[in-house]
C-alpha positions in Angstrom: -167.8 111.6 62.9 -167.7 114.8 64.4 -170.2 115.8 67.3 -172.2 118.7 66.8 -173.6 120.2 69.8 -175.8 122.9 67.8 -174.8 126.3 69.2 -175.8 124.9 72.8 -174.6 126.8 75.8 -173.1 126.0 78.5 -171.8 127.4 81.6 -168.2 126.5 83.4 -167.2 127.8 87.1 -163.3 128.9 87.0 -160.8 130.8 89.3 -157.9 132.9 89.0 -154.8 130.1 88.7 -152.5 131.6 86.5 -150.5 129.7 83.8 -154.0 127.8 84.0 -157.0 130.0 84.1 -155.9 134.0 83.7 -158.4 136.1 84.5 -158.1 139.8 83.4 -160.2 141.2 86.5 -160.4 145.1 84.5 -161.2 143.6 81.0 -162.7 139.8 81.8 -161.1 138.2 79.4 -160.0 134.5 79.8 -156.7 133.9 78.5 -154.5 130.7 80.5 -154.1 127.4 79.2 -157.4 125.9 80.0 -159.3 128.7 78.9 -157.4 128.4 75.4 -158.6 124.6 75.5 -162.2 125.3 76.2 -162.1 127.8 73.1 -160.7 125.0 70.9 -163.1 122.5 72.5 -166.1 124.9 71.9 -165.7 125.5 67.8 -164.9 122.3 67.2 -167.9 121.2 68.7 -170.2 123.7 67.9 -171.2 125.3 71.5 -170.5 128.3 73.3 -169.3 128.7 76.8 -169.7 131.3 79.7 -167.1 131.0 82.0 -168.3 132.6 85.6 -165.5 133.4 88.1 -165.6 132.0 91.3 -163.0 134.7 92.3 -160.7 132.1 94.2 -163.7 130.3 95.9 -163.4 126.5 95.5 -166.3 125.7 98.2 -166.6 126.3 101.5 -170.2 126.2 104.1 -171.0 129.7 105.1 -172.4 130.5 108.3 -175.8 129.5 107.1 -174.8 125.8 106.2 -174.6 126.6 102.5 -172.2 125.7 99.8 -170.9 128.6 98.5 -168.2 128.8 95.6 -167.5 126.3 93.3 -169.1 123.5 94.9 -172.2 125.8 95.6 -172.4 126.3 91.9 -172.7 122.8 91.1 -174.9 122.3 94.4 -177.3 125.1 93.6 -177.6 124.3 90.0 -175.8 126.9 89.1 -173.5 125.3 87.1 -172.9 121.8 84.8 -169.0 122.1 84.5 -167.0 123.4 87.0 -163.2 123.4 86.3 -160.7 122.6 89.6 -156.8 123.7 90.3 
């Protein structure tokens, strides 16, 4: 049995790690190995994706004591799926 996720969205923190994740910085579009995988994932399963760019932050505190990157995504509720090189 297949599972259907009804058109839901979802949204997925990546970076720039090329063959992995290619980002296209002038065009946005997603084209590495993982980004392929998530576009099979998502029609098979019915659901869409928006992939936001982290551009090379993974997480870090900033002066304020606040996540930011990656980790500040998923902290700040920003994101559900974040995808790590």
């Amino acid at each position: 049995m297949r599972l259907n996720l009804q058109g839901r969205k979802f949204r997925a923190g990546i970076n720039h790690n090329p063959p992995n994740s290619v980002i296209d910085v002038n065009s946005r579009i997603h084209r590495g190995f993982e980004d392929t995988m998530f576009e099979i994932l998502s029609e098979y399963f019915n659901f869409s994706l928006n992939l936001i760019d982290f551009e090379g932050e993974y997480g870090n505190i900033n002066d304020n004591g606040q996540w930011i990157g990656l980790i500040g995504g998923l902290i700040n509720d920003i994101l559900p799926i974040v995808e790590f090189r």
